[in-house]
Backbone as a ProteinNet text record, in pm:
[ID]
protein_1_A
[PRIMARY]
XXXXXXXXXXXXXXXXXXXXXXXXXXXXXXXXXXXXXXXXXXXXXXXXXXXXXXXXXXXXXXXXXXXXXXXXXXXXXXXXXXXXXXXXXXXXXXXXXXXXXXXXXXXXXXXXXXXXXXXXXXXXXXXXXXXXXXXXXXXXXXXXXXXXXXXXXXXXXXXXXXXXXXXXX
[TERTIARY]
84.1	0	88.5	75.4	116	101.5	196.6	136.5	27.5	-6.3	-83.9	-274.9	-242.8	-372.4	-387.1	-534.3	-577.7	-676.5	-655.5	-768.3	-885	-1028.5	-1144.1	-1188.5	-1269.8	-1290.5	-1435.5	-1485.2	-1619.1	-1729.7	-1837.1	-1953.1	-1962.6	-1985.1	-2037.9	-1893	-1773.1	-1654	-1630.9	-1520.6	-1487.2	-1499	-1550.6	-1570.6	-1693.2	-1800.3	-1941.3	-1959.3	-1880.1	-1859.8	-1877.4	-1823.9	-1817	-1954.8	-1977.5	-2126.1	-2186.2	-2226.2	-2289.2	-2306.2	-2179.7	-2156.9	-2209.5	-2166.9	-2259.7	-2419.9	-2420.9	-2579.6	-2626.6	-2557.4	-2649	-2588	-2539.4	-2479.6	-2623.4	-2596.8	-2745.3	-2827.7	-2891	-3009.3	-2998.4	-2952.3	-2886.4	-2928.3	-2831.4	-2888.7	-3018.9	-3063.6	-3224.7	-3302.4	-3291.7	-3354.3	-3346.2	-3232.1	-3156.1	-3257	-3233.8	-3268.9	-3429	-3485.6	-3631.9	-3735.5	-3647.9	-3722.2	-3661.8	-3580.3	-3463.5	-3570.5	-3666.3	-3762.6	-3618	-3494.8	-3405.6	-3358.2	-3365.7	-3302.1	-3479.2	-3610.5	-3728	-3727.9	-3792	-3816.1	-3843	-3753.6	-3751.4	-3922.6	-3952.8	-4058.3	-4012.8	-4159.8	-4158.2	-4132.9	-4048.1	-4030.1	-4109.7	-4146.2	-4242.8	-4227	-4338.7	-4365	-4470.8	-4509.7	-4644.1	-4649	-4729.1	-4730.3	-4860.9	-4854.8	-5010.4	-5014.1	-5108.2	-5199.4	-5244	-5179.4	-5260	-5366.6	-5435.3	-5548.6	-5512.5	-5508.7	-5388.7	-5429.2	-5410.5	-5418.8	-5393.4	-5450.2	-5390.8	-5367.7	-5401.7	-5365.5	-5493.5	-5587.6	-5693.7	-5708.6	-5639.9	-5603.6	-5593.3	-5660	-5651.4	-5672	-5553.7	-5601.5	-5404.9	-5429.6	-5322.9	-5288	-5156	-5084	-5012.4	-5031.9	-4900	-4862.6	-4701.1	-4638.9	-4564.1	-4553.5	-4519.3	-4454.6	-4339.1	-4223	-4307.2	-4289.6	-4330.7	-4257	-4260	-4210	-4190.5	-4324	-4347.5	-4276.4	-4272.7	-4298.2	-4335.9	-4400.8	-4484.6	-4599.9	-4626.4	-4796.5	-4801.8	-4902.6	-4971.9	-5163.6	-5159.7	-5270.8	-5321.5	-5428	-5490.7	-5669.5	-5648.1	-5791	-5755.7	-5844.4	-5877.8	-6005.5	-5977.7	-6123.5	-6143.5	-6101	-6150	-6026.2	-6039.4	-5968.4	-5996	-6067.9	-6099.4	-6228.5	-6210.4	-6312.3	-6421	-6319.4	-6360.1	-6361.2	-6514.7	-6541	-6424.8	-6350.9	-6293.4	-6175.1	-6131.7	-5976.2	-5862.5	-5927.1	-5811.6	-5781.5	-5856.5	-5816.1	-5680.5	-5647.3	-5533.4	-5415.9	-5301.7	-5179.3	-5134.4	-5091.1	-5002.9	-4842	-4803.5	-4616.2	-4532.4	-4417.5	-4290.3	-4219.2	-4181	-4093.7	-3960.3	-3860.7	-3725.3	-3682	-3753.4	-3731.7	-3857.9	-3810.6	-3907.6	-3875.9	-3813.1	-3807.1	-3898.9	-3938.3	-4036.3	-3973.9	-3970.3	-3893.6	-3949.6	-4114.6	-4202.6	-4344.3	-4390.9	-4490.8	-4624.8	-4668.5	-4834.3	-4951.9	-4956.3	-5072.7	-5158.9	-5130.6	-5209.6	-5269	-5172.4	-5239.9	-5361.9	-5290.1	-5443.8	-5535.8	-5539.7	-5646.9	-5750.4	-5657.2	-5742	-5827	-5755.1	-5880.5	-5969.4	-5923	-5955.5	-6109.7	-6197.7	-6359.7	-6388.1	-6373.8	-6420.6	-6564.1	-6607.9	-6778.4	-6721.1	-6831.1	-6828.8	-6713.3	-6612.8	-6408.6	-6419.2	-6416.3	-6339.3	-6306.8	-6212.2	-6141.7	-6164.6	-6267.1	-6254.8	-6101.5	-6148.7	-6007.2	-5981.4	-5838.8	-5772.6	-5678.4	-5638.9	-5489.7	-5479	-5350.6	-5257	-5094.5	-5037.6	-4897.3	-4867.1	-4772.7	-4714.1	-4571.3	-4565.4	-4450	-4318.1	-4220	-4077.3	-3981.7	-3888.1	-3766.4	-3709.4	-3776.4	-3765.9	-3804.1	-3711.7	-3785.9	-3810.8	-3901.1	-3936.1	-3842.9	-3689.2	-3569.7	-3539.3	-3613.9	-3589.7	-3672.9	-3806	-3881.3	-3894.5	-3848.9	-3845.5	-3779.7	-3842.6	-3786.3	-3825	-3904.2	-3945.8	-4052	-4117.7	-4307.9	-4369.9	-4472.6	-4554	-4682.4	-4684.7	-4799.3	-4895.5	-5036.8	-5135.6	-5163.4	-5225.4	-5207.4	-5327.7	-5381.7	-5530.1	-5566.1	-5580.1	-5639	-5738.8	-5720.4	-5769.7	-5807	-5953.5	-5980.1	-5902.3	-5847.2	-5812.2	-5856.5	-5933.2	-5956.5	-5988.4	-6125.5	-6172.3	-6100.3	-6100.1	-6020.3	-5869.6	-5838.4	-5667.7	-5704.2	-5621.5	-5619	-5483.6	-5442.6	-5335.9	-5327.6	-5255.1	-5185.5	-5177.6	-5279.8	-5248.7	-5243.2	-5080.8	-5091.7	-5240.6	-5269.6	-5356.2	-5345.6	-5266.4	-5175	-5028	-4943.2	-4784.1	-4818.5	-4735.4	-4706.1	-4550.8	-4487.8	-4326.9	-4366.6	-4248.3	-4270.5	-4149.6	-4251.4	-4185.1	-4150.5	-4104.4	-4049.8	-4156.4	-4247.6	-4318.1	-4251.8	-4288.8	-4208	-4294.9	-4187.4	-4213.9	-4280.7	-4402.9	-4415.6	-4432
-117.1	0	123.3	253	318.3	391	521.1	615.5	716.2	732.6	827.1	759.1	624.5	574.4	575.8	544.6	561.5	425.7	336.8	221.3	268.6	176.7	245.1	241.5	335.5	298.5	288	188.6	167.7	252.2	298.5	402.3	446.4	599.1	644.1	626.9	656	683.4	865.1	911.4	1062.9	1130.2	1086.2	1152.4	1209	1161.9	1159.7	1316.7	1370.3	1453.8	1549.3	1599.9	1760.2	1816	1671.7	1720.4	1713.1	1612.4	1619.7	1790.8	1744.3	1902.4	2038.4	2065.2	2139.5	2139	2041.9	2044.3	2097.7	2011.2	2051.9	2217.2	2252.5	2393.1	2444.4	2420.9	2556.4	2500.4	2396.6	2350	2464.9	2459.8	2463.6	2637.8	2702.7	2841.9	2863.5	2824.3	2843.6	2867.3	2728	2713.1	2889.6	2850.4	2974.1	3169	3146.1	3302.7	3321.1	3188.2	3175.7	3180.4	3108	3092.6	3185.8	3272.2	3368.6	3499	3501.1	3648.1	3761.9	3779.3	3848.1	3901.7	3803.6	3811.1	3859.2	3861.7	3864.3	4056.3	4078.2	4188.9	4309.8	4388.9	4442.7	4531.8	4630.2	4674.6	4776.3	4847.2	5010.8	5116.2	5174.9	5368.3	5373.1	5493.3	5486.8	5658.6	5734.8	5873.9	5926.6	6074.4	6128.2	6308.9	6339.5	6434.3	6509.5	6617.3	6629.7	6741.3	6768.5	6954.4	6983.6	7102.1	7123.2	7267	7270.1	7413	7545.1	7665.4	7736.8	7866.7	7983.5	8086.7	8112.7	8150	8164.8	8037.8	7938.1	7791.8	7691.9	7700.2	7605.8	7466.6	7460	7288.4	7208.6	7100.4	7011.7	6859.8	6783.8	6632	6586.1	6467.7	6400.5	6319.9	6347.5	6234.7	6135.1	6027.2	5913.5	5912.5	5862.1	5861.7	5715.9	5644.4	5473.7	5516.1	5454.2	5367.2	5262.8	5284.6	5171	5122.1	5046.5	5016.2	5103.7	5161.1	5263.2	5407.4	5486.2	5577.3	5575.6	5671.7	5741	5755.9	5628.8	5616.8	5749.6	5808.4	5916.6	5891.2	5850	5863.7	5960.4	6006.3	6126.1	6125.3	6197.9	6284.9	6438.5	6530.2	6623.6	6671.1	6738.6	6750.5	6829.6	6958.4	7130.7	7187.4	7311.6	7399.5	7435.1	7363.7	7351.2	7420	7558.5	7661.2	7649.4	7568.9	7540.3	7421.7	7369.8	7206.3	7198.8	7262.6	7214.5	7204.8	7062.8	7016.8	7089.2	7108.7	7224.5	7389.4	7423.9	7499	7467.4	7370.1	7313.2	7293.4	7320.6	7235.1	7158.5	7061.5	6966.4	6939.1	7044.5	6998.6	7006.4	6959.5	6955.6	7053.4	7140	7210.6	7209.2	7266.5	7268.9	7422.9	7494.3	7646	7690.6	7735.9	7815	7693	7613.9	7525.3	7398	7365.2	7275.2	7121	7031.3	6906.2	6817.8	6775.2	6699	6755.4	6729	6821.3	6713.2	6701	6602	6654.4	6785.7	6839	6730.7	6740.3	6634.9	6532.2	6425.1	6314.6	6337	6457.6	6475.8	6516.7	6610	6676.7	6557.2	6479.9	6348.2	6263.8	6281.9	6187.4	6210.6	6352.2	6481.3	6483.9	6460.8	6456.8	6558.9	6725.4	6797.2	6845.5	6846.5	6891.6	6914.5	7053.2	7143	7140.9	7213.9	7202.8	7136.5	6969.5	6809.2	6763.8	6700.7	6575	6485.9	6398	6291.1	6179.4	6048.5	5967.7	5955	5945.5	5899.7	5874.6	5807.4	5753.3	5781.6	5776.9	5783.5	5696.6	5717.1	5681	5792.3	5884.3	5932	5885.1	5911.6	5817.6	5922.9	5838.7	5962.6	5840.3	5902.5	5816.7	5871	5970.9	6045.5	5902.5	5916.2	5837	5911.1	5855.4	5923.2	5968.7	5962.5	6036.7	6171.8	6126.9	6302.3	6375.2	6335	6426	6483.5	6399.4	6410.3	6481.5	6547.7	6652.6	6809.1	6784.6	6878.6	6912.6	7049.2	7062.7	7038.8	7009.4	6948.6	7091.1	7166.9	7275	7272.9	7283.8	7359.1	7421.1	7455.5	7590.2	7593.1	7695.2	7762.8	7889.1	7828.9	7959.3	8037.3	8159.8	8291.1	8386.5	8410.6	8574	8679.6	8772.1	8888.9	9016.3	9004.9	9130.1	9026.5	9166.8	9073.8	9031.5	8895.2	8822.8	8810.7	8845.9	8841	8698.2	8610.5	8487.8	8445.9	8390.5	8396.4	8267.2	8200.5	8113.1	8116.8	8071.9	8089.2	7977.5	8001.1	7875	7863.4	7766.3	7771.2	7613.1	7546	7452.7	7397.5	7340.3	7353.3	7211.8	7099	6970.9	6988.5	6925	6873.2	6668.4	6668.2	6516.3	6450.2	6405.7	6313.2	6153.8	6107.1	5959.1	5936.8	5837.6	5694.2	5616.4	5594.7	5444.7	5338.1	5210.9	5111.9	5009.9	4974	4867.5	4783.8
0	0	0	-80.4	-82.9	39.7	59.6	155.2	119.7	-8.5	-37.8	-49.7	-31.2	-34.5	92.4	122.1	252	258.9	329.3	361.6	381.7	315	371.5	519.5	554.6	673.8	685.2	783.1	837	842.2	758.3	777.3	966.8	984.8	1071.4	1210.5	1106.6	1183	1153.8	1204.5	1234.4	1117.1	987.9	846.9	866.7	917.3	928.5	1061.9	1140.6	1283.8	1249.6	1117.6	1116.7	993.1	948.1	885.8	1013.8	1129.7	1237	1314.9	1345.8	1420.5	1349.2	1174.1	1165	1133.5	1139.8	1165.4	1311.5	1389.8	1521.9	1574.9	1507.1	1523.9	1457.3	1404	1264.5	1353.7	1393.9	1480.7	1625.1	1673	1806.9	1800	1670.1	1713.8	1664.2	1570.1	1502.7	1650.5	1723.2	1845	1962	1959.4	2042.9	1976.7	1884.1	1822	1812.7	1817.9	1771.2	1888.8	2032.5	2124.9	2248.7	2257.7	2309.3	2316.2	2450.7	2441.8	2419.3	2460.5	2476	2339.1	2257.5	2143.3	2034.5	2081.7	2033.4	1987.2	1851	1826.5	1940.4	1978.1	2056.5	2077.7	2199.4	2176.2	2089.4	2006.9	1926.3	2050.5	1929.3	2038	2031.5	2148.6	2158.9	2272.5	2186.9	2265.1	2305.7	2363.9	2382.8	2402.3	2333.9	2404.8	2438.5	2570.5	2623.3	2618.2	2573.8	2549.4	2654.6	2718.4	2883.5	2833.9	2858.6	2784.4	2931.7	2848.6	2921.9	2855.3	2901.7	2842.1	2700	2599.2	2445.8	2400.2	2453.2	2429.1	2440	2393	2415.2	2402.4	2336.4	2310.6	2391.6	2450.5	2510.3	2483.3	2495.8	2436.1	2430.8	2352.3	2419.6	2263.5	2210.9	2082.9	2159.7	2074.3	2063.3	1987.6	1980	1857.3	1907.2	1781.8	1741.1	1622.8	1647.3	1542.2	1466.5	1302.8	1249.3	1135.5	1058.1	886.3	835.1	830	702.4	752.8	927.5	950	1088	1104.4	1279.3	1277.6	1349.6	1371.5	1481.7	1433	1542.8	1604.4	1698.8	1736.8	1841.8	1808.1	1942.4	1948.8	2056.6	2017.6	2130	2061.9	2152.7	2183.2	2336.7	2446.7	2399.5	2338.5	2343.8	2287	2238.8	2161.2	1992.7	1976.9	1817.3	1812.2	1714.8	1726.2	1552.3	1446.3	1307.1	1314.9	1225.4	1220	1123	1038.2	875.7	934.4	857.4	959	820.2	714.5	622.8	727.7	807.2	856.6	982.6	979	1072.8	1033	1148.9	1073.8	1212.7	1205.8	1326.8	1275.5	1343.5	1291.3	1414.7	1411.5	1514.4	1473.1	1556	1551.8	1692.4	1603.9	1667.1	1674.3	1775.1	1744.1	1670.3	1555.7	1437	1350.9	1342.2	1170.7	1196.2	1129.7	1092	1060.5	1172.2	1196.8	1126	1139	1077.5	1049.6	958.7	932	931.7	1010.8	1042.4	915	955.5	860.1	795.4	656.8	560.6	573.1	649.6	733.2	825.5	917.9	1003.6	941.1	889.4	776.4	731.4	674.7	615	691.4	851.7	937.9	1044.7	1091	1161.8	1129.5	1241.9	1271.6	1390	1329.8	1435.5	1455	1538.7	1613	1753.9	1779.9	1891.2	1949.5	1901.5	1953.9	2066.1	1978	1975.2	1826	1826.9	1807.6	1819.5	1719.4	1826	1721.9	1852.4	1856.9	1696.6	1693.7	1562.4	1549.9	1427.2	1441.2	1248.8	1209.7	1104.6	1113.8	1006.1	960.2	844.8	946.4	844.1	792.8	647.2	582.6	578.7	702.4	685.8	718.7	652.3	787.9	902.9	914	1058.6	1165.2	1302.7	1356.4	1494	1622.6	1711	1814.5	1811	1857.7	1789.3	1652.9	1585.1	1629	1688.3	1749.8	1923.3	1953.7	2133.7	2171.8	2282	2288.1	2253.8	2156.7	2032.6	2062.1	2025.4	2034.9	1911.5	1945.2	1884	1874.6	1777.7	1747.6	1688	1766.7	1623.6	1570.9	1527.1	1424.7	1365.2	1373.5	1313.4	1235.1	1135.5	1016.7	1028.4	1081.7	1146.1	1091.1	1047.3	978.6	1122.2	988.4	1113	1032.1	930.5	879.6	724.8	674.9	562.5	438.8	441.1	353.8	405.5	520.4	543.5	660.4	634	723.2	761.7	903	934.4	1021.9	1057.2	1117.4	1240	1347.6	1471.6	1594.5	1634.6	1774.7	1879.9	1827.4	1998.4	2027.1	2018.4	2121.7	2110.3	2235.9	2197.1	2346.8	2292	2363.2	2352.7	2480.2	2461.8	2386.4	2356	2278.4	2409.7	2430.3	2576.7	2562.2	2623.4	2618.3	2666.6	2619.6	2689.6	2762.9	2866.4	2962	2929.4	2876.8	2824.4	2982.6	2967.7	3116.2	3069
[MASK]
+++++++++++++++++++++++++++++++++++++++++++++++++++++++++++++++++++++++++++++++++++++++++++++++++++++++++++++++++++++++++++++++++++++++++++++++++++++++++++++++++++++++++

């Protein structure tokens, strides 16, 4: 026998180990990653912010804001402050100072059901890759389209939320 030949050896000797082994490796973590709450889709960010009704500030009611796929689920409703049934007379945006961080508007507009200044409940997704760290922190304004003289209409705060952390329970 040469040295370069090798005698056969018996099925289900040390040739057969390292296909074994990686098998029960890929088994082993599948198990591990699938059933691991630790390692399980973490929870959504998750924020809020609350309208306290206040001098020059009528607004009262309460947003959530959710991390999603698409964007920032926003859900709310409000108690009072809303003086026009027409939700085109509104804007809902974040601001950082004076600049305009995320702009809600349109979305709300679209699902916004006002009678006798309420709100009632609602929810949206607006589509950004903003996520809810770009907003926290930040106010959250409304804004109302105001005769101030005939035919002149203007833009006026009457509510301002901080965008606060939710505590996850």
């Amino acid at each position: 026998m040469r040295l370069t030949e090798q005698a056969p050896r018996p099925a289900g000797t040390n040739e057969d180990m390292p296909k074994l082994l990686s098998i029960a490796t890929v088994l082993l973590a599948t198990i591990a990653l699938t059933a691991s709450p630790a390692l399980a889709a973490p929870d959504p960010v998750k924020a809020t912010a609350d309208f306290q009704e206040a001098l020059f500030t009528p607004v009262a009611g309460v947003l959530d804001f959710e991390e999603t796929a698409d964007g920032i689920k926003v859900a709310g409703e409000f108690k009072k402050g809303f003086a026009s049934d027409a939700p085109s007379d509104y804007q809902l945006v974040v601001l950082d100072n004076a600049d305009v961080v995320l702009d809600f508007t349109k979305d709300f507009q679209k699902v916004a059901e006002i009678e006798a200044a309420e709100v009632a409940a609602f929810e949206f997704v607006t589509k950004t890759k903003q996520k809810i760290a770009d907003i926290r922190n930040e106010d959250v304004v409304v804004r109302q389209l105001v005769d101030v003289a005939a035919g002149i209409k203007v833009q006026a705060e009457i509510g301002r939320a901080k965008v606060q952390r939710t505590e996850v329970r």
